[in-house]
DRENDO-1510 file (C-alpha; in Angstrom, 1 decimal, always signed):
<recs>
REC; n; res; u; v; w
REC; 1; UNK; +0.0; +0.0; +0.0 .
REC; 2; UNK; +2.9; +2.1; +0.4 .
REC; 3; UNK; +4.0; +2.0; -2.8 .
REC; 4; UNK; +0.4; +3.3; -3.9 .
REC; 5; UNK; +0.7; +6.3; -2.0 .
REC; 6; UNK; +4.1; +7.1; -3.6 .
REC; 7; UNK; +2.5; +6.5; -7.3 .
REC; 8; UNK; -0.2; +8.8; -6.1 .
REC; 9; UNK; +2.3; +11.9; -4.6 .
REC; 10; UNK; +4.4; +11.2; -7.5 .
REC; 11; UNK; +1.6; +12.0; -9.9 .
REC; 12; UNK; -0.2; +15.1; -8.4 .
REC; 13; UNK; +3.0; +16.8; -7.7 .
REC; 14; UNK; +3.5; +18.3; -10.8 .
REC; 15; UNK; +0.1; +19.6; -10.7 .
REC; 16; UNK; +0.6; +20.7; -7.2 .
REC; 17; UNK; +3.8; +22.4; -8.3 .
REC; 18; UNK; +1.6; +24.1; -11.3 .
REC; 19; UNK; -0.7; +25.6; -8.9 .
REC; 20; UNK; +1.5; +26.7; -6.1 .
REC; 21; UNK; +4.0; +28.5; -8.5 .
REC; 22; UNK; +2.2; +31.4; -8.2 .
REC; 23; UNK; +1.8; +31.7; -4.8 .
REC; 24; UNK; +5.7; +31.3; -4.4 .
REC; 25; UNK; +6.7; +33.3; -7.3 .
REC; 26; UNK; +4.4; +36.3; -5.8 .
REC; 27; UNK; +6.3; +35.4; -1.9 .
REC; 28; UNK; +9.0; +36.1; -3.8 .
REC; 29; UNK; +7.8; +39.0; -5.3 .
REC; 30; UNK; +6.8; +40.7; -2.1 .
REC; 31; UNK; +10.3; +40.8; -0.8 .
REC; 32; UNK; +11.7; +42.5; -4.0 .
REC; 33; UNK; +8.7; +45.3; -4.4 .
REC; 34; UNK; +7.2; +46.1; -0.7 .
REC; 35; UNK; +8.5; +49.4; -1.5 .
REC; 36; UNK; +6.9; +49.5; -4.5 .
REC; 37; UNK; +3.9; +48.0; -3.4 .
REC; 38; UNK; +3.3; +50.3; +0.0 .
REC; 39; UNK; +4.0; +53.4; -2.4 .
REC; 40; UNK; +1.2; +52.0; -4.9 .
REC; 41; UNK; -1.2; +51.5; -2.4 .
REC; 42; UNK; -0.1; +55.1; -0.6 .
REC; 43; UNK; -1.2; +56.4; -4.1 .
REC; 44; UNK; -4.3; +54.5; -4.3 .
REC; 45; UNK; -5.5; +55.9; -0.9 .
REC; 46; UNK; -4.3; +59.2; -1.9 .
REC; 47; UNK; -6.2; +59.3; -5.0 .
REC; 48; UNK; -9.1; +58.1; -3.1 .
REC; 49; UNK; -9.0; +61.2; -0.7 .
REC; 50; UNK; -7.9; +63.5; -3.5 .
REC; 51; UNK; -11.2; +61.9; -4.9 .
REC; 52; UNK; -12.9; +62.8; -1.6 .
REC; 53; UNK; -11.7; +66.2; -1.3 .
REC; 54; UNK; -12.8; +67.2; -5.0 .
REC; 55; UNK; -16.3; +66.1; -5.0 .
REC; 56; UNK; -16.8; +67.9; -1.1 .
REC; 57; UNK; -15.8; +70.8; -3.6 .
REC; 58; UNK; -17.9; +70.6; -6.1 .
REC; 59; UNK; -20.7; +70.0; -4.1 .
REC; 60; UNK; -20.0; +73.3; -1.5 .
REC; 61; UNK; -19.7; +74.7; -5.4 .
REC; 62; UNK; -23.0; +73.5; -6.1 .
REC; 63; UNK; -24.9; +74.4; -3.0 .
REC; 64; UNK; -23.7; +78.0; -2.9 .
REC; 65; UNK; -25.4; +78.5; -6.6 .
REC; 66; UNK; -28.6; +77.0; -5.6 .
REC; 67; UNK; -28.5; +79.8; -3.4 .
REC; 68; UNK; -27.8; +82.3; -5.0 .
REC; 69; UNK; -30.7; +81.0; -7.3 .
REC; 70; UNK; -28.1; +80.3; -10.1 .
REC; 71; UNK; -29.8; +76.2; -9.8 .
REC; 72; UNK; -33.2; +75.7; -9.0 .
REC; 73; UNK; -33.8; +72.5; -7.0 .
REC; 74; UNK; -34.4; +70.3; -10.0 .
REC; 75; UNK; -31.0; +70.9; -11.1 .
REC; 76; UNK; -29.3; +70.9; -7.7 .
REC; 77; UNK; -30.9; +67.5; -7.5 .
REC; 78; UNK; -29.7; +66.1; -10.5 .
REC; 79; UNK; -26.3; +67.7; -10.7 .
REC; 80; UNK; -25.7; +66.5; -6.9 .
REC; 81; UNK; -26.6; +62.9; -8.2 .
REC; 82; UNK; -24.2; +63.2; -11.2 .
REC; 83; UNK; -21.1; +64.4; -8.7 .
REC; 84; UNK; -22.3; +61.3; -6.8 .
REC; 85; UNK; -22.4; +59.1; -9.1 .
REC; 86; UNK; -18.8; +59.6; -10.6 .
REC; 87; UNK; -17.3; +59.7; -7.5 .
REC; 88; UNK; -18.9; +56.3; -6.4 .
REC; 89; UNK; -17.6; +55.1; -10.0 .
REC; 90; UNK; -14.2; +56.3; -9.7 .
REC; 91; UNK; -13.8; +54.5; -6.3 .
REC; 92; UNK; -15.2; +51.3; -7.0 .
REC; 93; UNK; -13.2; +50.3; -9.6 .
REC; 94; UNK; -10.6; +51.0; -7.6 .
REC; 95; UNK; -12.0; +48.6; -4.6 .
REC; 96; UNK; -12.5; +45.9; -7.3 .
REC; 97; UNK; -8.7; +45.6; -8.5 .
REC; 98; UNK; -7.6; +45.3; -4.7 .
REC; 99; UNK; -10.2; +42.6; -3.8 .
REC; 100; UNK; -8.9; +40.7; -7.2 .
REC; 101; UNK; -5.3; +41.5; -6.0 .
REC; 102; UNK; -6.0; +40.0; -2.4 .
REC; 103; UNK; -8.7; +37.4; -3.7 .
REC; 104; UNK; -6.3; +35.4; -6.5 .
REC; 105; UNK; -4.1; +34.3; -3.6 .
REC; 106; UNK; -7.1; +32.6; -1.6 .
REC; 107; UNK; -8.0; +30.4; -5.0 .
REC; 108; UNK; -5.1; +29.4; -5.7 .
REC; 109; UNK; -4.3; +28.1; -1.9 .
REC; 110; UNK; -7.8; +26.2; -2.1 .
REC; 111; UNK; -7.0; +24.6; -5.3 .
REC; 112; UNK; -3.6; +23.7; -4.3 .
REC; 113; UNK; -5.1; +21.6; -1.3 .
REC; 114; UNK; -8.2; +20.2; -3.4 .
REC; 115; UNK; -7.2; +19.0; -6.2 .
REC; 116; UNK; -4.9; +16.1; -4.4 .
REC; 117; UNK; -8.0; +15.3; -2.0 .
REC; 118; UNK; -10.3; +15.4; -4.7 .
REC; 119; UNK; -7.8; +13.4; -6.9 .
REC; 120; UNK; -7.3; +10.6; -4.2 .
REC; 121; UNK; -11.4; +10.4; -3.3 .
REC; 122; UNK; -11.8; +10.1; -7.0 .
REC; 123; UNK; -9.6; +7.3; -7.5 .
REC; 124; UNK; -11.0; +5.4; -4.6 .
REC; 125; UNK; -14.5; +6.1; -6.0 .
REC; 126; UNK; -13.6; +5.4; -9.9 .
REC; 127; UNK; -9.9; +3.2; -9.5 .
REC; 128; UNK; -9.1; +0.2; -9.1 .
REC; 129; UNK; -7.8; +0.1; -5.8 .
REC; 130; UNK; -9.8; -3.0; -4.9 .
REC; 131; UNK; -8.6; -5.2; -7.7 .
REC; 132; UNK; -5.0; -4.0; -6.0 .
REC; 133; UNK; -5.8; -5.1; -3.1 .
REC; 134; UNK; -7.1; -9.0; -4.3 .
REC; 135; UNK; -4.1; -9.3; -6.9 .
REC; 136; UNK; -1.2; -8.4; -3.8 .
REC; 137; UNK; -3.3; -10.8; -1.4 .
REC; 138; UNK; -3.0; -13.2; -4.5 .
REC; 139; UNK; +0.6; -12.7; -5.1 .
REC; 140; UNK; +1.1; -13.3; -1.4 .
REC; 141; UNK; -0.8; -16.6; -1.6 .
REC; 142; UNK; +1.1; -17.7; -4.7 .
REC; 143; UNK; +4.1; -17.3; -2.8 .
REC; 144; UNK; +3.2; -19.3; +0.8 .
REC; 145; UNK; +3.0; -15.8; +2.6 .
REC; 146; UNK; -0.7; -16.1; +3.2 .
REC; 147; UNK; -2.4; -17.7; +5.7 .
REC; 148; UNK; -5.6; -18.9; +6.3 .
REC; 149; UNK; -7.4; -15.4; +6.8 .
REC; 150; UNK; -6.0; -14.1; +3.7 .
REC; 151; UNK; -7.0; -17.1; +2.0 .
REC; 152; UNK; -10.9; -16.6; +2.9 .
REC; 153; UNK; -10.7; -13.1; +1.9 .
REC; 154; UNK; -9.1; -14.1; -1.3 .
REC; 155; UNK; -11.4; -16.5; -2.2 .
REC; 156; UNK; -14.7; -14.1; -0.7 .
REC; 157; UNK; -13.5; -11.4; -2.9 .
REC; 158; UNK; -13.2; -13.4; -6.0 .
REC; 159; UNK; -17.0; -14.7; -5.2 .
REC; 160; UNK; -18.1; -11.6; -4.7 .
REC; 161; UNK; -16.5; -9.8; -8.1 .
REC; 162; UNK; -18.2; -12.9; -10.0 .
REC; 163; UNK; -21.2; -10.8; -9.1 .
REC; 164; UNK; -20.8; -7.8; -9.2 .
REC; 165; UNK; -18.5; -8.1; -12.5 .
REC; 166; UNK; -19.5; -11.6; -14.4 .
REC; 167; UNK; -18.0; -11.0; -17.7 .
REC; 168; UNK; -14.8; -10.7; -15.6 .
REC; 169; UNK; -14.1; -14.4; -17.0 .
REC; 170; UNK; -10.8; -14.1; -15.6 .
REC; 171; UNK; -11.3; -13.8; -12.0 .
REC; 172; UNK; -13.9; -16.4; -12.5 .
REC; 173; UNK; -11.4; -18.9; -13.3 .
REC; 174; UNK; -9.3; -17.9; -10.5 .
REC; 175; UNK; -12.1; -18.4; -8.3 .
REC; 176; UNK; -12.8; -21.7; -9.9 .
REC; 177; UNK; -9.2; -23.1; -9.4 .
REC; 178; UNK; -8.9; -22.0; -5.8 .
REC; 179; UNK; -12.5; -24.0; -5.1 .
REC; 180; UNK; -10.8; -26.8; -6.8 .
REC; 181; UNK; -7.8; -26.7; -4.5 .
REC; 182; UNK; -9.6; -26.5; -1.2 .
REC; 183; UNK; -12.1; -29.3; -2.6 .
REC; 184; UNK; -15.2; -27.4; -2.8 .
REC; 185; UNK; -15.5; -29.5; -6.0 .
REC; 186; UNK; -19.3; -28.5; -6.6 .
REC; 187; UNK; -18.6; -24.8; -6.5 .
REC; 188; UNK; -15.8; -25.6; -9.2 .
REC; 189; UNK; -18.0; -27.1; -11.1 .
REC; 190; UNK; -20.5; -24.2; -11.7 .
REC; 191; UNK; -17.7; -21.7; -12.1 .
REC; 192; UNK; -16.1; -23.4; -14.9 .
REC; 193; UNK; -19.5; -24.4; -16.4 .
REC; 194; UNK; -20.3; -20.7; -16.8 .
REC; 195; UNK; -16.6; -20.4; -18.1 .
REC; 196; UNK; -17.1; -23.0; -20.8 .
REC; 197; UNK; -20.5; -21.9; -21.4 .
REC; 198; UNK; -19.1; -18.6; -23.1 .
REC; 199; UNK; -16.0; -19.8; -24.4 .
REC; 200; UNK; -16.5; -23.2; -25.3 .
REC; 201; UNK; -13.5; -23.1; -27.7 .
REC; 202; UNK; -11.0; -23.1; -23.9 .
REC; 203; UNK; -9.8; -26.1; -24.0 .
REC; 204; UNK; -7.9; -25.7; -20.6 .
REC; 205; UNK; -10.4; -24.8; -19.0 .
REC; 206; UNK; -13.0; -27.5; -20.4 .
REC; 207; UNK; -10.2; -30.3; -19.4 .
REC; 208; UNK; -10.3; -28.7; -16.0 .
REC; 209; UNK; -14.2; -29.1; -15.7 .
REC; 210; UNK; -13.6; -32.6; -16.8 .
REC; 211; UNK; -11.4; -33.0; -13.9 .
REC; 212; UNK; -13.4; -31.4; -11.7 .
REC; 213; UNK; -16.6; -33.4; -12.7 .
REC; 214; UNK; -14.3; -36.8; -11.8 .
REC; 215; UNK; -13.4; -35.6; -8.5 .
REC; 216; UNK; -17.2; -34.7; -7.5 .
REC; 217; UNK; -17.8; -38.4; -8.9 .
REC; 218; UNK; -16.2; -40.2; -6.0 .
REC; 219; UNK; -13.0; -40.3; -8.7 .
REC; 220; UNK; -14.8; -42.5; -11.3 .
REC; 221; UNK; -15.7; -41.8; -14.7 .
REC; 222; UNK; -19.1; -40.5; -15.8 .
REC; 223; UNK; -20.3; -40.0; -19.7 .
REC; 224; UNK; -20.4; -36.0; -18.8 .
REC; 225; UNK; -16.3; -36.8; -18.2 .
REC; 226; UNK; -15.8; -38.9; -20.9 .
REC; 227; UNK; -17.8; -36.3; -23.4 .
REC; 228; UNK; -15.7; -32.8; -22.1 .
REC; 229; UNK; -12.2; -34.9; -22.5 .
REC; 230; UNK; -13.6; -36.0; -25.9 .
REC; 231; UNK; -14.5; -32.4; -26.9 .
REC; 232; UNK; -11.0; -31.3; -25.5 .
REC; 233; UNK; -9.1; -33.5; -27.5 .
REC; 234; UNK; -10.7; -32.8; -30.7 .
REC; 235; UNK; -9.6; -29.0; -29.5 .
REC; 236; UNK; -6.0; -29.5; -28.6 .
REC; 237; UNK; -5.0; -33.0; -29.0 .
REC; 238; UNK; -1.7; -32.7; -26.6 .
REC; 239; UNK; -3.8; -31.6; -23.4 .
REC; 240; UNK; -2.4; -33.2; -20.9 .
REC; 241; UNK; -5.1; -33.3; -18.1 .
REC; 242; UNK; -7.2; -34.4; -20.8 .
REC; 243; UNK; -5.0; -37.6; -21.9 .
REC; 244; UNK; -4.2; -38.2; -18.5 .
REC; 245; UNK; -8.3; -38.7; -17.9 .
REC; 246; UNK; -8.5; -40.6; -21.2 .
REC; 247; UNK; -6.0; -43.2; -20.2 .
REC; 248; UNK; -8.2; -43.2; -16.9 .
REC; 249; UNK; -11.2; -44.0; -18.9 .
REC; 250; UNK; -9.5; -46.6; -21.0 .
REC; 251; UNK; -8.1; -48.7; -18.3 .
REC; 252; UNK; -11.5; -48.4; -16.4 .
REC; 253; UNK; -12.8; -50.8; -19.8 .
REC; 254; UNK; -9.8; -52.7; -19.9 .
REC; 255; UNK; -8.4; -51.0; -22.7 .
REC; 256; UNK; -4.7; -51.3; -21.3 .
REC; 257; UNK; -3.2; -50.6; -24.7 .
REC; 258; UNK; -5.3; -47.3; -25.0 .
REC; 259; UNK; -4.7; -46.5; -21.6 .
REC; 260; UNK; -0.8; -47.1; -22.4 .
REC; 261; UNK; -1.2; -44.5; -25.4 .
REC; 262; UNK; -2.6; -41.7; -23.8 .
REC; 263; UNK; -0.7; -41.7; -20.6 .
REC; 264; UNK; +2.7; -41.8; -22.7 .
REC; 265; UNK; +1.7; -39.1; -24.5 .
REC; 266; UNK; +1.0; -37.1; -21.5 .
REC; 267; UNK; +4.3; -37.8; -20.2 .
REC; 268; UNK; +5.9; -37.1; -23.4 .
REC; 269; UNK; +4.8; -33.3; -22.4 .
REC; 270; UNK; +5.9; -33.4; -18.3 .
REC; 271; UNK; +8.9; -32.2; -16.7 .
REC; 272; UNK; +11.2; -35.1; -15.9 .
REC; 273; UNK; +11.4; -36.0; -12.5 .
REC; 274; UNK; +8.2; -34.0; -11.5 .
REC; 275; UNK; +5.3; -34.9; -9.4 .
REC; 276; UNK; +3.2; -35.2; -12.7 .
REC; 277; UNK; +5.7; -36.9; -14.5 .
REC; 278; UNK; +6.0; -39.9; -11.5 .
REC; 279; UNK; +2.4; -40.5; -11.3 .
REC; 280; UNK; +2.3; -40.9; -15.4 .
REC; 281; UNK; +5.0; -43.3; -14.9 .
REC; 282; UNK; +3.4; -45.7; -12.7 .
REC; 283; UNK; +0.2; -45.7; -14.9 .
REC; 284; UNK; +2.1; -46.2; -17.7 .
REC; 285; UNK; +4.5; -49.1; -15.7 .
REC; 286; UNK; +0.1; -51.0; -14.4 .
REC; 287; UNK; -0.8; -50.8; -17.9 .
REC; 288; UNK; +2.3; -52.3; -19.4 .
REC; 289; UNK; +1.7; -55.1; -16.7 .
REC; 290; UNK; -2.4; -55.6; -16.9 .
REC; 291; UNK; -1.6; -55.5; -20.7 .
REC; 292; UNK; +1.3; -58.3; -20.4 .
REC; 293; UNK; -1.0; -60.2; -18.0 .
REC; 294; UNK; -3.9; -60.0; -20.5 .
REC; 295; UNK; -1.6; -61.8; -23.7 .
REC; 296; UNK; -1.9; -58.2; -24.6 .
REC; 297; UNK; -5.1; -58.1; -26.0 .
REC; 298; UNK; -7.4; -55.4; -25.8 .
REC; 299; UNK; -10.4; -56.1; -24.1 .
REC; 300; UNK; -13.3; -53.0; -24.4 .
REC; 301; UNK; -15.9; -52.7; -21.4 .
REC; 302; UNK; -15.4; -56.2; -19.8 .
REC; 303; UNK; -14.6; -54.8; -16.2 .
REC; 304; UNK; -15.4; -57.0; -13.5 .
REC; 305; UNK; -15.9; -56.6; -9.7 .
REC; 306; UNK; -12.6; -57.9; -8.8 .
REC; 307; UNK; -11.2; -54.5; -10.7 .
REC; 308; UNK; -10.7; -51.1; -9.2 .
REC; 309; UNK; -13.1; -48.6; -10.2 .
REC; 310; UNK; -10.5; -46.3; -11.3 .
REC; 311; UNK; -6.8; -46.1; -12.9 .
REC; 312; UNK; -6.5; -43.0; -10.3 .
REC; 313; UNK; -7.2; -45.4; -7.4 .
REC; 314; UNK; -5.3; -48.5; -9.0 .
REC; 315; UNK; -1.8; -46.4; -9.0 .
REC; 316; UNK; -2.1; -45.2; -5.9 .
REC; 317; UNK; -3.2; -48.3; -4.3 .
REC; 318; UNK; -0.5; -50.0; -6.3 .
REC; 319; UNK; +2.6; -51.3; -3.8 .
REC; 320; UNK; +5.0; -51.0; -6.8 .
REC; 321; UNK; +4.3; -47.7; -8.0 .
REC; 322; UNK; +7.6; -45.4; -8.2 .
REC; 323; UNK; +10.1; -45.8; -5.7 .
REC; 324; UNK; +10.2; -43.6; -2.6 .
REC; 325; UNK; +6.0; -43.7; -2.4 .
REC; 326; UNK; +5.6; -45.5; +0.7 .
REC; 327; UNK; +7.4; -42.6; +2.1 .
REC; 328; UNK; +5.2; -40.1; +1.2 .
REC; 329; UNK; +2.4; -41.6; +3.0 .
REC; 330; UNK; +0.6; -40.7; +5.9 .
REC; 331; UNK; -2.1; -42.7; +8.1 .
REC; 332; UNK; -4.3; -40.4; +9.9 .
REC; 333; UNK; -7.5; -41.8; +12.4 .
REC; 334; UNK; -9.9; -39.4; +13.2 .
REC; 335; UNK; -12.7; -39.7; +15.8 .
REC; 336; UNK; -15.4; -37.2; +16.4 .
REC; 337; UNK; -17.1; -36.4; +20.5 .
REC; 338; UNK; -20.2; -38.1; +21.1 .
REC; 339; UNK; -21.0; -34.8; +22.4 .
REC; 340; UNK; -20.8; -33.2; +19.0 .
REC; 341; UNK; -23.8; -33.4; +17.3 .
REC; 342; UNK; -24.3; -32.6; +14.0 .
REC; 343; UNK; -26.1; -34.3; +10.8 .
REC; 344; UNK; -24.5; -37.5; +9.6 .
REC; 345; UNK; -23.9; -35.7; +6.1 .
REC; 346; UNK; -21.8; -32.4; +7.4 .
REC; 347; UNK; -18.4; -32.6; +5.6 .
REC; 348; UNK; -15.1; -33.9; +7.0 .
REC; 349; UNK; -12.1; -32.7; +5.5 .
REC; 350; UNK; -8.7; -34.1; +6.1 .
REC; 351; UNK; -5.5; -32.8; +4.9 .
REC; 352; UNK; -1.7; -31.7; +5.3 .
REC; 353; UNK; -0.3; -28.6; +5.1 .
REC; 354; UNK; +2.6; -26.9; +5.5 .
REC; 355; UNK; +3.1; -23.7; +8.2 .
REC; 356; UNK; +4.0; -21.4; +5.6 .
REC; 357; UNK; +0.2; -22.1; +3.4 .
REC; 358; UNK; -3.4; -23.1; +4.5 .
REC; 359; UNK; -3.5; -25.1; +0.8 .
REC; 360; UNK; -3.6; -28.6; +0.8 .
REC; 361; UNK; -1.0; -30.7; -0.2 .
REC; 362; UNK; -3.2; -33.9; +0.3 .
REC; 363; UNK; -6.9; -34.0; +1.3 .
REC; 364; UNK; -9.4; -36.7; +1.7 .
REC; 365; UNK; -13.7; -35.7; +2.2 .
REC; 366; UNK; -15.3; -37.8; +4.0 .
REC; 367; UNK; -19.1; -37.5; +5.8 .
REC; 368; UNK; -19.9; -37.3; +9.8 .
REC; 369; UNK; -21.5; -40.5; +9.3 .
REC; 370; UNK; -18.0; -41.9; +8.4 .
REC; 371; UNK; -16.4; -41.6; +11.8 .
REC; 372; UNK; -14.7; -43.0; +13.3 .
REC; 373; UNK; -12.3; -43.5; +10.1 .
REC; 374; UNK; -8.8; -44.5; +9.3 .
REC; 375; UNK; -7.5; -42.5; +5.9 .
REC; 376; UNK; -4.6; -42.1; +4.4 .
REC; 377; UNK; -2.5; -38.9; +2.9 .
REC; 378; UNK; -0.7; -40.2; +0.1 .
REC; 379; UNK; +0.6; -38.7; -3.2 .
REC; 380; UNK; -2.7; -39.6; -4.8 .
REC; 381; UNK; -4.8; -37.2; -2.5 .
REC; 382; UNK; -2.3; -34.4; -4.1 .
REC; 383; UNK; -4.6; -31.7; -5.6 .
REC; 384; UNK; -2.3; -29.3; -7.5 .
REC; 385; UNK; +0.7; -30.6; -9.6 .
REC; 386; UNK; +4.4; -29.4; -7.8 .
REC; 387; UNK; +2.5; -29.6; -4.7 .
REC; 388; UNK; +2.6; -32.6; -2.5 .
REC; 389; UNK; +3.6; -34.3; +0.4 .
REC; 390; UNK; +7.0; -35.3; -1.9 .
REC; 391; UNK; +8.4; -31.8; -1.8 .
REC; 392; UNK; +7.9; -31.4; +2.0 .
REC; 393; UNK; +9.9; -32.7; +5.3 .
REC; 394; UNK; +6.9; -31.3; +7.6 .
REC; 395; UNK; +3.6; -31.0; +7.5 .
REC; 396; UNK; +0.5; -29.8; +9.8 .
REC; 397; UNK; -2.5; -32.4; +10.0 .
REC; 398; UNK; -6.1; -31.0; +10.3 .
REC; 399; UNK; -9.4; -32.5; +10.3 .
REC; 400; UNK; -12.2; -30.0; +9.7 .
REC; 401; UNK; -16.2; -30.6; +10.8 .
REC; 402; UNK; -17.8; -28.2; +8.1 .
REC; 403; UNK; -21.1; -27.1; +10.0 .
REC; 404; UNK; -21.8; -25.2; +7.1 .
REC; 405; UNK; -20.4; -27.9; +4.7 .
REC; 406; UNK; -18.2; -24.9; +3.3 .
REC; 407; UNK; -14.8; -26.3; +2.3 .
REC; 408; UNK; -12.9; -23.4; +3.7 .
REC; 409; UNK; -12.8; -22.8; +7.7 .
REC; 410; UNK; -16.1; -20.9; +8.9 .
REC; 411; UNK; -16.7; -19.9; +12.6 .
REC; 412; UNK; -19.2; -22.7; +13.6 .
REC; 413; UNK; -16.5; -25.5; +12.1 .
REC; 414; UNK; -15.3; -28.1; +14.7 .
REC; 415; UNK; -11.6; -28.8; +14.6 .
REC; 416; UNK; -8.5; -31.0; +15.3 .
REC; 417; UNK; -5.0; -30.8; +14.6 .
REC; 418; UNK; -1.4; -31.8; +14.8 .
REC; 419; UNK; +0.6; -28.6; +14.2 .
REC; 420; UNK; +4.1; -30.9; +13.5 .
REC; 421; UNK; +4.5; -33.9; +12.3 .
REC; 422; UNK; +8.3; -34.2; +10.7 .
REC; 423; UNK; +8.5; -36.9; +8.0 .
REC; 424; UNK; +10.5; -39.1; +10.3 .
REC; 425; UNK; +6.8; -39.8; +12.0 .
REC; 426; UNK; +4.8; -40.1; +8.8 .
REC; 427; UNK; +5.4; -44.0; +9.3 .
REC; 428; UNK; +3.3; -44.3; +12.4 .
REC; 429; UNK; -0.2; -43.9; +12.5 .
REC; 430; UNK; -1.6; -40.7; +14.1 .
REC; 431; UNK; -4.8; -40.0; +15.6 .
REC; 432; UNK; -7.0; -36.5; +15.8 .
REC; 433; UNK; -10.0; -35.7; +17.3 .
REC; 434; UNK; -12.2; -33.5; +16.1 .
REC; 435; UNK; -13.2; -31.5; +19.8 .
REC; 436; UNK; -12.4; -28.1; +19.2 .
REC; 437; UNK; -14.7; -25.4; +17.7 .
REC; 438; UNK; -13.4; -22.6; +15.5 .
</recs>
């Protein structure tokens, strides 16, 4: 906000130099010409008396011929008013030039001090000084300087210009990805449906509905997924949240081979080494073996119970997924009070953090009704790629009671935490209760 200020200062002062020029340019003035000045206005107020004097003249002139009779009263009358009358006009224009004299200074003082107030209220009124505000608050969240009251605001500020500004598809998005993140996955949802709705030709944003829509499905497919990855494709071919969801599809139907395909080609496009890029990996490593297993045939929609639901769920339940996993694991049980009541279909929310950011860097939903529950933080509860419990040494644990059923904290909420838990104690389960209200 600083910064602002200085932007601000540095803009008026030119104009506030413009208008107070005068003012010092006559200070100076004033010390060069008093003399001058006192001996113009000693003339001025000795023309005035000279003025004075003359018409007292002309009228003892005037009254000594009316009687002598010289006048009769009708011309007294209207010679008196004439003498009058030039005197008053000789004398007021006089009395205007020293009021404009006196008078200039005043202005220019009261513009000098209104223009910057009037300036500033404008820009308050008229500016963007909120929009500012939500893209520092941003920045600071961006880079893990936030913390969870910022976070709120951010994401209350974003709702509310969605309002108040909703062909502002921008901020929209923004919104929709920070809903995303903090698993308010039906929110997401309607943001980027009115996204797509207007642009339907986004292709990043269409993939991203698509992965919203299979996180609010329990992580399973649905024909709405399988029909906005489709679309995508046929869009930008190379998308790789859209392949990734493809290969997802196609293992869910057996399609090993496809699901080989379209998860290669995804990591064709991935950082090496990244958080992404391991997860495509293992995929890639299941399919090669459920395709080895099944003579490698292709086998199209012949899923049977004994499969997993999911290629999601199927690599990260997989024991020989990419080295270093079981480390990035976490067992969590949480309990909730009998005392707490509450209906059986409030929200729980589970995650890790780190101290420096309220995001998530793993996160399981669960329902009341669900406790008491064992869960378990792994790299496949990740929500954001870059961000997950691989690239940390410490975490915070928090399991959130959503009275409200509002993924971010509310007052209301009931709480429990673990405010350290260094990865040396990841192996051993932990346990939380949920017995503290927000």
């Amino acid at each position: 906000m600083i910064d602002l200020w200085l932007i601000l200062a540095l803009l008026l002062l030119p104009l506030a130099a413009f208008v107070a020029w005068p003012l010092i340019r006559n200070k100076q003035g004033i010390t060069e010409n008093q003399r001058v000045g006192a001996a113009d206005v000693d003339a001025s107020d000795e023309g005035a008396s000279a003025q004075a004097l003359l018409y007292r003249e002309h009228l003892a002139e005037l009254d000594a011929s009316r009687v002598s009779g010289a006048v009769d009263e009708a011309q007294y009358a209207s010679l008196k008013t004439e003498l009058g009358r030039k005197l008053l006009a000789e004398q007021g224009e006089a009395y205007r030039l020293s009021a404009a004299r006196n008078g200039g200074r005043g202005l220019l003082v009261a513009l000098a001090l209104a223009v910057p107030f009037t300036a500033v209220g404008l820009y308050f009124s008229w500016g963007a000084h909120d929009d500012l505000a939500l893209y520092r608050d941003i920045a600071a969240s961006h880079s893990g300087e936030s913390d969870m009251v910022v976070e709120a605001r951010i994401t209350q500020q974003l709702q509310e210009r969605a309002k108040t500004h909703p062909q502002d598809l921008t901020s929209r998005y923004a919104l929709a990805q920070r809903l995303l993140v903090s698993n308010d996955l039906p929110g997401a949802v309607a943001q980027y449906r009115y996204i797509v709705a207007r642009e339907p030709q986004a292709a990043n944003v269409r993939a991203e509905l698509a992965q919203a829509l299979f996180f609010a499905n329990g992580s399973q497919m649905s024909p709405e997924v399988v029909s906005e990855v489709n679309q995508v494709l046929e869009i930008q071919p190379d998308n790789t949240t859209a392949l990734g969801l493809a290969g997802i599809a196609a293992y869910d139907r057996k399609d090993y081979a496809g699901a080989k395909s379209y998860w290669q080609r995804a990591l064709a496009q991935m950082t090496p080494g990244s958080n992404a890029s391991q997860a495509l990996a293992a995929g890639v490593a299941r399919a090669e073996r459920a395709l080895s297993e099944s003579g490698g045939q292709v086998a199209v929609g012949e899923a049977s119970a004994g499969e997993p639901q999911s290629a999601a769920q199927s690599v990260a339940q997989d024991g020989k997924g990419t080295a270093g996993d079981a480390g990035n694991r976490i067992s969590v049980k949480v309990t909730l009070p009998d005392s707490i009541q509450t209906s059986p279909d409030t929200p729980v929310f589970i995650y890790a953090r780190t101290g420096e950011s309220p995001m998530p860097l793993a996160i399981v939903r669960l329902k009341a009704a669900d406790l008491p529950a064992d869960v378990v933080l792994d790299e496949s509860r990740a929500m954001m790629p870059g961000r997950s419990l691989k690239t940390v040494d410490e975490v915070q644990l928090v399991a959130r009671l959503a009275i409200g059923g509002n993924a971010r904290p509310a007052p209301g909420d009931w709480q429990g935490e673990i405010k350290k838990l260094p990865r040396a104690e990841w192996g051993k389960p932990v346990h939380i209760a949920i017995d503290h209200k927000i």
